[in-house]
BADODREN-822987 format. One line per 2 residues: number of its first residue (from 1); their letters; for each residue x negated, y, z of N, C-alpha, C, O, CB. Coordinates in Angstrom, 1 decimal. Atoms other than C-alpha are relative to their C-alpha. Last residue first. Glycine has a CB too. Layout:
NUM) a) X Y Z X Y Z X Y Z X Y Z X Y Z  ...
// end
This chain:
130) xx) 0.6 1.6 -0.5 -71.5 48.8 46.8 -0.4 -0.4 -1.5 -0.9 -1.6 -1.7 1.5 -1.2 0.8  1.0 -0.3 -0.1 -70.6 52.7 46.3 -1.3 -1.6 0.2 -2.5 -1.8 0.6 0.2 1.1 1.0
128) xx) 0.6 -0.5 1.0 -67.5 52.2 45.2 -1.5 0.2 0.3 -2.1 0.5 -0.8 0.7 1.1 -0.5  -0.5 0.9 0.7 -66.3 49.7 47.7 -0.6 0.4 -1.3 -1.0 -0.4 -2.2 1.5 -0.1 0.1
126) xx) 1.2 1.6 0.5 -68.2 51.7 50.1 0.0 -1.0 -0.5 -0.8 -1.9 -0.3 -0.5 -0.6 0.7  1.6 -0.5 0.4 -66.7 55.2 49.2 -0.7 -0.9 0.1 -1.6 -1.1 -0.8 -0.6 0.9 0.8
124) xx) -0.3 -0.1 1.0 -62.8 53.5 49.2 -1.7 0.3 -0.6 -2.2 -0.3 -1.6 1.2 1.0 -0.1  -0.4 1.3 0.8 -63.3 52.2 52.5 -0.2 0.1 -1.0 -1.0 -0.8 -1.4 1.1 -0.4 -0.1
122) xx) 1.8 0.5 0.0 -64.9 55.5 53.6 0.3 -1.2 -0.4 -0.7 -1.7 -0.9 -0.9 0.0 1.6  1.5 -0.5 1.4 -61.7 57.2 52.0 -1.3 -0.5 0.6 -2.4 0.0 0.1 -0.3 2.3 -0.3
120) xx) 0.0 0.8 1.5 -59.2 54.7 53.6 -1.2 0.5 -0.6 -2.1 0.0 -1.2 1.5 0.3 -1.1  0.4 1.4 0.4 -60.6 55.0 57.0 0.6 -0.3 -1.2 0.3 -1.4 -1.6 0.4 -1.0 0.9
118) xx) 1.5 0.1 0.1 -60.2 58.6 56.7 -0.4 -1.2 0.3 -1.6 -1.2 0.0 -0.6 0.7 0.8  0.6 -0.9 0.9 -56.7 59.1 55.6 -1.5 -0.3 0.0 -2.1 -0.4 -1.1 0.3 1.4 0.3
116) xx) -0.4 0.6 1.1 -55.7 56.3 58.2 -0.4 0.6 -0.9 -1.3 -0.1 -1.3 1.2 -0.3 -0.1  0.8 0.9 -0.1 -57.3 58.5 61.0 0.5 -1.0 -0.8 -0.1 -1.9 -0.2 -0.3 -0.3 1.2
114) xx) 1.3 -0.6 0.0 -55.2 61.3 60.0 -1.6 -0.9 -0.1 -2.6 -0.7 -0.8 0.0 0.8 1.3  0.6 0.5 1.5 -52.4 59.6 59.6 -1.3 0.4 0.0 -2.1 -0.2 -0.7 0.7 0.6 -1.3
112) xx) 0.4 1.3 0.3 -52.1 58.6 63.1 -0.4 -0.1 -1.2 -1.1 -1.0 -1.7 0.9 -0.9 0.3  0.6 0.6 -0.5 -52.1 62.4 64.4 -0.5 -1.4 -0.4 -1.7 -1.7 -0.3 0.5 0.2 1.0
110) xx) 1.6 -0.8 0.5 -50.5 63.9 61.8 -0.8 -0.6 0.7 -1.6 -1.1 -0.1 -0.3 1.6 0.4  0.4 0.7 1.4 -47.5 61.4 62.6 -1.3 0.6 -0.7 -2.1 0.0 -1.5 1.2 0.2 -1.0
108) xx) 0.2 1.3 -0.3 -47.6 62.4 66.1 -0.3 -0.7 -1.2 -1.1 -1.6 -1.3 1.1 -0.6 0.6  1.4 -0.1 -0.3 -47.6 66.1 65.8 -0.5 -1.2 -0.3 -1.6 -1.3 -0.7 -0.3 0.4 1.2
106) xx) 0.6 -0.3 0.8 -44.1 65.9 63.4 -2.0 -0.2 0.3 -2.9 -0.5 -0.6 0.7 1.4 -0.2  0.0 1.2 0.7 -42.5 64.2 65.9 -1.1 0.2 -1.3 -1.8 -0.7 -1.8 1.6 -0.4 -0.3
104) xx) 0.7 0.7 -0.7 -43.3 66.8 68.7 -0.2 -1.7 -1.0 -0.9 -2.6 -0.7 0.8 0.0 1.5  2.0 -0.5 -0.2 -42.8 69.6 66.4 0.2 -1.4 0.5 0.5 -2.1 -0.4 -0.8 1.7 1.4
102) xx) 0.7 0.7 1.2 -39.1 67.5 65.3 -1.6 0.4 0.0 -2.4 -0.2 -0.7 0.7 0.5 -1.5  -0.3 1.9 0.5 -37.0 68.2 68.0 -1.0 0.1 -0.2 -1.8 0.4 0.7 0.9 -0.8 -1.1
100) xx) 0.9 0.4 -1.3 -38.8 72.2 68.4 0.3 -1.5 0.6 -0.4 -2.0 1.4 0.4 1.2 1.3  1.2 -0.1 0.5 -37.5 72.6 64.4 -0.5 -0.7 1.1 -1.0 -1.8 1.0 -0.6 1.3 -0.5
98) xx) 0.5 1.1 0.1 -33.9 71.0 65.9 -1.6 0.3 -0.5 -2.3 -0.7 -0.5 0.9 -1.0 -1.0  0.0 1.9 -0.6 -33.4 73.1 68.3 -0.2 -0.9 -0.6 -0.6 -1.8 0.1 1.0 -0.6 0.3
96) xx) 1.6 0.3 -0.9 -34.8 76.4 66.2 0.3 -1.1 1.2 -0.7 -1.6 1.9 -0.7 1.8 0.9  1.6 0.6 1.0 -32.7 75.6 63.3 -1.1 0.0 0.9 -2.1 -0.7 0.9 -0.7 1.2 -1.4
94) xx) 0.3 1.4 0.5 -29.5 75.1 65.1 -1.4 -0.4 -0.5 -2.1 -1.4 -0.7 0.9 -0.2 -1.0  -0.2 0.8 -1.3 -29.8 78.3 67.4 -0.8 -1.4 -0.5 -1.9 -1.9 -0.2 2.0 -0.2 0.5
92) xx) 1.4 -0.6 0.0 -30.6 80.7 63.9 -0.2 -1.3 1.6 -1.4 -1.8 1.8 -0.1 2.4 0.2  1.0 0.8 0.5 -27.5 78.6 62.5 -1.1 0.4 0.3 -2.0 -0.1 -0.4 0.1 -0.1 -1.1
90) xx) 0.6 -0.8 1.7 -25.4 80.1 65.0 -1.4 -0.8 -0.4 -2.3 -1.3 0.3 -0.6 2.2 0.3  1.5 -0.5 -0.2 -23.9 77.6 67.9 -0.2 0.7 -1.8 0.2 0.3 -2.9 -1.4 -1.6 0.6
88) xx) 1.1 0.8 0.5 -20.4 77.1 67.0 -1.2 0.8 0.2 -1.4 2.0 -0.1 0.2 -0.4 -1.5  0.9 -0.6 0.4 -17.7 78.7 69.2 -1.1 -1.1 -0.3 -1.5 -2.0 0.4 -0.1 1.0 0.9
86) xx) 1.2 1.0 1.6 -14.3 77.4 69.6 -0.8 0.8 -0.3 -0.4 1.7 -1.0 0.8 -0.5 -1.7  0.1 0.9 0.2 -13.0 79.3 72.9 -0.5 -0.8 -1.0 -1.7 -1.1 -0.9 0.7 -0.2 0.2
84) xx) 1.3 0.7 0.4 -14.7 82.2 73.7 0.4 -1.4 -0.3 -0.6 -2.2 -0.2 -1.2 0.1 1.1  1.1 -0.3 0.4 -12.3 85.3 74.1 -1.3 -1.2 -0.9 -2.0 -1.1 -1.9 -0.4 0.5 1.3
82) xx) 1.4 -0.2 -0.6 -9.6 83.2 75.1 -1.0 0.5 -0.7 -1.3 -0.2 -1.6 -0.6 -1.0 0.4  0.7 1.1 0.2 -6.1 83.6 73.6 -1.4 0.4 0.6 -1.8 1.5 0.6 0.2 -0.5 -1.5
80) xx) 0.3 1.2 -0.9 -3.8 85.6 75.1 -0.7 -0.8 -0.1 -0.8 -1.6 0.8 0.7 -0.7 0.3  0.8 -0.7 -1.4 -4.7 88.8 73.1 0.3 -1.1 1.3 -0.4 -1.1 2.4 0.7 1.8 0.4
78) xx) -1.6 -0.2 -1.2 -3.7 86.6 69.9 -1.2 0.4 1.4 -2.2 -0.1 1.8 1.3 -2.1 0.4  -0.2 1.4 -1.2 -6.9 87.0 67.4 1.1 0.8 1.5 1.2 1.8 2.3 -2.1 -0.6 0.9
76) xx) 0.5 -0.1 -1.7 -6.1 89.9 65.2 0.1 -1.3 0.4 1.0 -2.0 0.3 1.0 1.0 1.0  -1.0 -0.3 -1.3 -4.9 90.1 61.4 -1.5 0.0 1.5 -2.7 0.2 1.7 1.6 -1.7 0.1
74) xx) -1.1 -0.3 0.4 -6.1 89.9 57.5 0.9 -0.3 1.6 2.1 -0.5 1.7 0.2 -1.0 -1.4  -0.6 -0.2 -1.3 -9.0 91.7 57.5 1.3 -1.0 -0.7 1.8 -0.8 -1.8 0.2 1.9 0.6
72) xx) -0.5 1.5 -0.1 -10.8 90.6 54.2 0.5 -0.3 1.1 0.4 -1.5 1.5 -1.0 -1.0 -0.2  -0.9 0.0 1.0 -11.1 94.3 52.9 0.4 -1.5 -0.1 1.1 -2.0 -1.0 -0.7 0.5 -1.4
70) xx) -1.6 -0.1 -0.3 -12.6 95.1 56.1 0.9 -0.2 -0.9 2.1 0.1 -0.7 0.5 1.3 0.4  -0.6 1.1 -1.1 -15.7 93.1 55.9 1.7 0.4 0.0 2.7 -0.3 0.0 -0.8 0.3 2.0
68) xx) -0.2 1.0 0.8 -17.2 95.3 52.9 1.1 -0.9 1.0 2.2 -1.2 0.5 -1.4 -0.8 -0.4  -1.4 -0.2 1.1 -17.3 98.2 55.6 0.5 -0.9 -0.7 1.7 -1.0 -0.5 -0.1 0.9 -1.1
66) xx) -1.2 0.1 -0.8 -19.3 95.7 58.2 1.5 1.1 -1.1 2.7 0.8 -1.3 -0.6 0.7 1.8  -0.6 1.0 -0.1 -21.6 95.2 54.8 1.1 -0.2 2.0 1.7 -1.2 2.2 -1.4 -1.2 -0.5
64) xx) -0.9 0.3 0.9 -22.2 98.6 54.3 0.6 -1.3 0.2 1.8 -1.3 0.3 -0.6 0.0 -1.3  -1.2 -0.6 -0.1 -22.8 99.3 57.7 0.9 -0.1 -1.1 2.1 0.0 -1.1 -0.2 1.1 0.3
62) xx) 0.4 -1.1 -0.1 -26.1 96.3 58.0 1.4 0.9 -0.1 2.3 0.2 0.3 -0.9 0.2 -1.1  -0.4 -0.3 1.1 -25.8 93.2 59.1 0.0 1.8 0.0 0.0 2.6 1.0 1.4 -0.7 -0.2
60) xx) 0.2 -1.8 0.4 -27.9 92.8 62.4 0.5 0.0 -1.6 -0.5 -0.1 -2.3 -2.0 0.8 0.2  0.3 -0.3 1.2 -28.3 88.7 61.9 -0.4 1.9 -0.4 -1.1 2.6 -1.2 1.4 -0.7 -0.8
58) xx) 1.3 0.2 0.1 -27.8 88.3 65.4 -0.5 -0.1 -1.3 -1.7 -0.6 -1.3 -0.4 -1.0 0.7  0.4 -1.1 -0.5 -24.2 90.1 65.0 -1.5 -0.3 0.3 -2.2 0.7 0.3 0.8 0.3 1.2
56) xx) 0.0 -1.5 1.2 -23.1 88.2 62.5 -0.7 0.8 0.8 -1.3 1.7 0.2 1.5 0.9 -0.5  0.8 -0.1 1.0 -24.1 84.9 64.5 0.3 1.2 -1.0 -0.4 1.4 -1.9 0.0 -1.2 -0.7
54) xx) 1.3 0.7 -0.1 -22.8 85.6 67.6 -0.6 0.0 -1.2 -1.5 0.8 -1.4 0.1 -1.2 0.5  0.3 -1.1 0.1 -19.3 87.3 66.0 -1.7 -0.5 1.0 -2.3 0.5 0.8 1.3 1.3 0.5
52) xx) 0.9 -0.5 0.4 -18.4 84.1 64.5 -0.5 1.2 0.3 -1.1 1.7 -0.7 0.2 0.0 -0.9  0.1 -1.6 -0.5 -15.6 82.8 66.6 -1.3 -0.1 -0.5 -2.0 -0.9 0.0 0.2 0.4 1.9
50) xx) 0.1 -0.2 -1.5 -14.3 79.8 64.7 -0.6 1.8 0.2 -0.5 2.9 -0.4 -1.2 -1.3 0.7  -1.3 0.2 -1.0 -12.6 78.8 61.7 -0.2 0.2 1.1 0.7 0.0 2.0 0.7 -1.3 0.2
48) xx) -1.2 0.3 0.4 -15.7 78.4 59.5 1.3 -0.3 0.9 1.7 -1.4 1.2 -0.3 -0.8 -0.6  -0.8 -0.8 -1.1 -18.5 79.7 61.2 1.4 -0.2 -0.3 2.3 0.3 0.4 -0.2 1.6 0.2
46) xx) 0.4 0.3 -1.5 -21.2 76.6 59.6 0.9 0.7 0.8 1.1 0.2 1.9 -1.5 0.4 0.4  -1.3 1.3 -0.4 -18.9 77.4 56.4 -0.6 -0.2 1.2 0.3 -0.2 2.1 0.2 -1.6 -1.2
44) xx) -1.6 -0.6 -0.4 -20.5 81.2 56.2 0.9 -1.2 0.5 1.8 -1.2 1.3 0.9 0.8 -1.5  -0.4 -0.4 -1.0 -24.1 79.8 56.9 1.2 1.0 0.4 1.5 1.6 1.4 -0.9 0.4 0.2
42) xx) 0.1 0.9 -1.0 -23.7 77.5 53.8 0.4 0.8 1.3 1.5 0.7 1.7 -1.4 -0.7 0.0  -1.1 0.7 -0.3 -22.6 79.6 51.4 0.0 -0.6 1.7 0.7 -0.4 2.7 0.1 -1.2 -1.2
40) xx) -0.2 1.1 0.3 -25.7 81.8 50.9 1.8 -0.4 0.5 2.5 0.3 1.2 -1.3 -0.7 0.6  0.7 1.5 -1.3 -27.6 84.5 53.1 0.7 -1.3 -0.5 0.6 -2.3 0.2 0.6 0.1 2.2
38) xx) 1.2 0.0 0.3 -26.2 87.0 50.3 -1.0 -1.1 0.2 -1.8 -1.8 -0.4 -0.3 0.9 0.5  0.6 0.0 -1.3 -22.5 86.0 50.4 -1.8 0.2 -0.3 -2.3 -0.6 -1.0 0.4 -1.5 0.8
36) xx) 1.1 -1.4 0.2 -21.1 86.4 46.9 -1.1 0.0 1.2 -2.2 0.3 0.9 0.9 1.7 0.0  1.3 -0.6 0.8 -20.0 82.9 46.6 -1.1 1.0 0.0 -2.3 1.0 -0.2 0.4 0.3 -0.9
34) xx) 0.9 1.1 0.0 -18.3 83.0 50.0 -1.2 -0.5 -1.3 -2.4 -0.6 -1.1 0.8 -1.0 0.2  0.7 -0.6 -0.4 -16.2 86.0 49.2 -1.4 -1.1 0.4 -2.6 -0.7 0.3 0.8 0.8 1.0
32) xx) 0.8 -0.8 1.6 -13.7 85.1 47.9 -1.3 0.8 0.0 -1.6 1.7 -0.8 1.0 1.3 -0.5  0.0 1.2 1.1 -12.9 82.3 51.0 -0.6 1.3 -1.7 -1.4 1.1 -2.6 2.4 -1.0 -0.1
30) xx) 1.3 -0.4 1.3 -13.8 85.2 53.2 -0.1 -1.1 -0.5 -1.2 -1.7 -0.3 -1.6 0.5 0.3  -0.1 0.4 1.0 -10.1 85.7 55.3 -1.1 0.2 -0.9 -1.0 1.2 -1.6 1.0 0.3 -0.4
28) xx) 0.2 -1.1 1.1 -11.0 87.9 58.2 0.2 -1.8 -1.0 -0.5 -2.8 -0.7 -2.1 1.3 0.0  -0.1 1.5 1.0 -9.5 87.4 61.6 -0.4 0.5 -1.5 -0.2 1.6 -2.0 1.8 -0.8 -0.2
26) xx) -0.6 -0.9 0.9 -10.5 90.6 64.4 -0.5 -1.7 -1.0 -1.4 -2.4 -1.1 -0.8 2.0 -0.4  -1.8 -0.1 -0.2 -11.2 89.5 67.9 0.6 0.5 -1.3 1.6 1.2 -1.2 0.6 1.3 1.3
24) xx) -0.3 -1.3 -0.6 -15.1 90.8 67.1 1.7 0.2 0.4 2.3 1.2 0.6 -0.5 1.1 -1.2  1.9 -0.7 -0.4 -16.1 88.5 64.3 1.4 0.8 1.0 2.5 1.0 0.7 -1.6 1.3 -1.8
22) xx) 0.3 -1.2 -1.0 -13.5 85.7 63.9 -0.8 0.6 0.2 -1.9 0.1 0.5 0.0 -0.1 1.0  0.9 -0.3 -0.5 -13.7 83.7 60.3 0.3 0.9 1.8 -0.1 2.1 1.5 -0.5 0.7 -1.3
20) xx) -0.2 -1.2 -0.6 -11.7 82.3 57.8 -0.6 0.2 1.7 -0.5 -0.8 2.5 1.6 0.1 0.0  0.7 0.1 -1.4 -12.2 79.6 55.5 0.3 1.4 0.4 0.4 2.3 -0.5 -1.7 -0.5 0.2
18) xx) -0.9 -1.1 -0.8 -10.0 78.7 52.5 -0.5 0.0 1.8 -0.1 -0.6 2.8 1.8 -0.5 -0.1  -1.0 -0.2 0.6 -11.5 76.7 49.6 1.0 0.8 0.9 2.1 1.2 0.5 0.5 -1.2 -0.6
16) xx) 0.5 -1.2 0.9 -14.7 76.0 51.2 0.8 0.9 -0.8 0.3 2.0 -1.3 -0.8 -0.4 -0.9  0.6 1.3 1.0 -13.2 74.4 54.4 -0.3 0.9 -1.3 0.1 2.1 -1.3 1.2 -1.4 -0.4
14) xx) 2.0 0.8 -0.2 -12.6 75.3 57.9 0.0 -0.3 -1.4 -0.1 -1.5 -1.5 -0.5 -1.9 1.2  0.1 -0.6 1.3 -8.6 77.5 57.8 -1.5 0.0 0.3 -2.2 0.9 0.8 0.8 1.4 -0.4
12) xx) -0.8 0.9 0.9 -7.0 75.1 60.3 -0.4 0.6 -1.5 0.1 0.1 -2.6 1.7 0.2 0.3  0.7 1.8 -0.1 -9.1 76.5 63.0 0.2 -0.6 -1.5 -0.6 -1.2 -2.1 1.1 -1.3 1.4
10) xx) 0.7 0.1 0.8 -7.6 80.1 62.6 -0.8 -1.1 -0.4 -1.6 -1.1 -1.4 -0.5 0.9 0.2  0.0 -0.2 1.4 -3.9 78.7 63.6 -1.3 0.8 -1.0 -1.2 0.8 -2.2 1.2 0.8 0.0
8) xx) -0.8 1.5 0.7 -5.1 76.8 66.3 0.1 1.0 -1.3 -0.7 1.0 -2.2 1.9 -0.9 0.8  1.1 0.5 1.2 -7.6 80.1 67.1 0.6 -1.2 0.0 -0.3 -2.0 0.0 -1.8 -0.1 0.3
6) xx) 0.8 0.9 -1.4 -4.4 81.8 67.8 -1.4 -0.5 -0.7 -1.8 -0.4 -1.9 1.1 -1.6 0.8  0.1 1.1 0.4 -3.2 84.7 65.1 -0.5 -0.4 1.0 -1.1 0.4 1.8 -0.5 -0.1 -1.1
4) xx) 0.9 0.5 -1.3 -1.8 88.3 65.2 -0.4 -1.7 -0.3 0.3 -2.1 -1.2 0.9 0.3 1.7  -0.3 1.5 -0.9 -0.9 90.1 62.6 -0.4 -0.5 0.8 -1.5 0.0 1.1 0.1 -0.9 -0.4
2) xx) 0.3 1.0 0.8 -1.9 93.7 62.2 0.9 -1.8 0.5 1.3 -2.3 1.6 -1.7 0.2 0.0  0.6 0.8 -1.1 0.8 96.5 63.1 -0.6 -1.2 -0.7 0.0 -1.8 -1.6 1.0 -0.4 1.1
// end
């Protein structure tokens, strides 16, 4: 029978040296595994201690890599514990809230340089051309 675990006790395992993961009610220990990661380090510590099966599963991993997964099983989330409590938005969430932030900041500054760009270079053309 596998062990069982709350997310207090998967919480406590967030950091690069020992993170562990929920996909699917199932706990997986991928601290050795974090180097190898294809997509990088980063978007394994963004799920670090919480319920990760949102972002694995909008990624579509392929079968080899859910086989790979089971060799870092190391129990079950407790069947009393809630389906959905500590869940971090997936990094595909984070990047497109803040890219659609930053369009409207980004338009604004195109907008003013634009006309700065071109009053320098006719400045510049009738300083030299004088």
């Amino acid at each position: 029978m596998a062990k069982t675990f709350t997310w207090n006790d998967v919480g406590t395992h967030n950091t690069r040296n020992d993170i562990w993961v929920v996909v699917h009610r199932k706990v997986y220990n991928i601290t050795k595994f974090l180097d190898e990661h294809p997509g990088g380090e980063e978007v394994l510590l963004e799920q670090a201690g919480v319920d990760a099966t949102e972002a694995f599963e909008e990624i579509g991993h392929s079968d080899d890599a859910r086989k790979l997964m089971e060799g870092y099983f190391v129990g079950d989330l407790d069947s009393t514990e809630k389906a959905d409590k500590p869940i971090k938005p997936s990094i595909h969430a984070l990047h497109a809230s803040s890219s659609s932030l930053n369009k409207g900041s980004d338009n604004t500054m195109l907008y003013v340089l634009i006309p700065v760009v071109i009053a320098v270079a006719f400045g510049v053309y009738k300083y030299t051309s004088a």
